[in-house]
N, C-alpha and C positions, 0 to 999 in steps of 0.2 A: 323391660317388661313392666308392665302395670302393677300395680300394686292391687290383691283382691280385699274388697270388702264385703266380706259374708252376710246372711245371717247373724252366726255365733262369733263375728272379728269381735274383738277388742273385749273378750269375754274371760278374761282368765279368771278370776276368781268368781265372777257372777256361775259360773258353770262347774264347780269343781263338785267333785264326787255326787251323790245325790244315788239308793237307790230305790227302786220298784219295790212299792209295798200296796197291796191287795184292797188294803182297807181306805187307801188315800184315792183309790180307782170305784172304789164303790160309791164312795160319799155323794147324798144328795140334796143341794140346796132349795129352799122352796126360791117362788117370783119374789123379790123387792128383799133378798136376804144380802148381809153386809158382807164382802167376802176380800182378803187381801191377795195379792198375787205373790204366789212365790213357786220360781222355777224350780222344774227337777228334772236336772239335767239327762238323767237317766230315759226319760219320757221325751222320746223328739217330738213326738204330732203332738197337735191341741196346743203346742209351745205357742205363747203371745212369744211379742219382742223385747229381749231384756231390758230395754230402756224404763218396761213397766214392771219392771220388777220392785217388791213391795209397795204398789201400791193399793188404793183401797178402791176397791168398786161393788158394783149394784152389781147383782143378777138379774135381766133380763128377762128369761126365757130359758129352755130348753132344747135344744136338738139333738134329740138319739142318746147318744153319751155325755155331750159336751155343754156347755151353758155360755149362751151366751152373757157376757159382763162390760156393763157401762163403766167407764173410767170419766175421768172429770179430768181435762188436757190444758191448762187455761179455761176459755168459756167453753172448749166443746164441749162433748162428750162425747168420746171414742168407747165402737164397741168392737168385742174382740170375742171368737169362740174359743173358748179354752176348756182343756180336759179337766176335770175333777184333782188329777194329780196336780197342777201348777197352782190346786184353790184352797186356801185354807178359811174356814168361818173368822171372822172377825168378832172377838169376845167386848160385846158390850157392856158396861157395867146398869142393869136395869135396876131401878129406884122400886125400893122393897112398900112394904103396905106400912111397915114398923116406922120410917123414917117418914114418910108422909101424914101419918095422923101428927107427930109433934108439930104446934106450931113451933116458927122459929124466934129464938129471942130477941126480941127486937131492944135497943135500947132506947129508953126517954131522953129527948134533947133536953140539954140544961138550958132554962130560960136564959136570953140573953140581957150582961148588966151592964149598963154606963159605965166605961174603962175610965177611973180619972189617971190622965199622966200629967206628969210631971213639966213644968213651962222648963223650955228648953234657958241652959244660960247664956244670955248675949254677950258677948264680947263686947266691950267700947272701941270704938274706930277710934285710928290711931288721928292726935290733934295735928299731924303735920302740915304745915302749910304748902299749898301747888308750887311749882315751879315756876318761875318767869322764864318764858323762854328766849326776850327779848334782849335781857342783861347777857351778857357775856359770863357774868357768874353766874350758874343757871343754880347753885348751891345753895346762894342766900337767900333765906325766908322774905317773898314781899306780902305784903300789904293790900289790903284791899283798899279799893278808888274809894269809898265812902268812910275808910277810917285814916285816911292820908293825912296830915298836918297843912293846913293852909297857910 
């Protein structure tokens, strides 16, 4: 026999407990409000698919009880009608009046000064004479064509 795959398969901890509370059924988001998804399990309809669970999307729209919510899939945007209970406001942190009037401390670049370093020490190359590859002793120091003995 087949194997089923549901809706709610491969949910066990995405789905555990969860119940019905009044105030999570009332809540109402205005157009273009921030909202995250989070299942309750307790609540079947208006359930998106857990695969969006925790994430973050737009509100849309409204229909009836439910709102629709844009989610961002890669480049789509997937929209999805969901109850109120699966939506929780996403907590912004909004930038106060107090922290906007400071300017910010900027710091002054330090002029820049002509580094002197140090000359690096050269090593003397060693005076060894090449090798003649032509003698059979290829060990013994030769001579150059121009300081040869005539």
């Amino acid at each position: 026999m087949r194997r089923s795959r549901g809706f709610r398969s491969r949910t066990r901890h995405k789905l555990k407990g969860g119940r019905f509370s009044i105030a999570e059924a009332l809540q109402t988001f205005k157009n273009g409000a921030k909202v995250r998804i989070f299942l309750n399990p307790a609540v079947h309809s208006g359930m998106p698919h857990p695969r969006y669970q925790g994430r973050l999307g737009e509100v849309l729209e409204s229909r009836g009880r439910s709102f629709v919510v844009g989610v961002k899939d890669g480049k789509l945007i997937k929209k999805f009608t969901c109850r109120p209970e699966h939506l929780r406001p996403e907590k912004i942190q909004k930038k106060t009046e107090k922290t906007e009037e400071k300017p910010k401390a900027t710091k002054t670049p330090k002029p820049k000064t002509a580094k002197t370093t140090k000359p690096k020490a050269v090593k003397p190359k060693s005076q060894r004479a090449p090798r003649d590859t032509k003698n059979s002793n290829s060990l013994a120091p030769t001579v150059p064509k121009s300081q040869e003995k005539k």
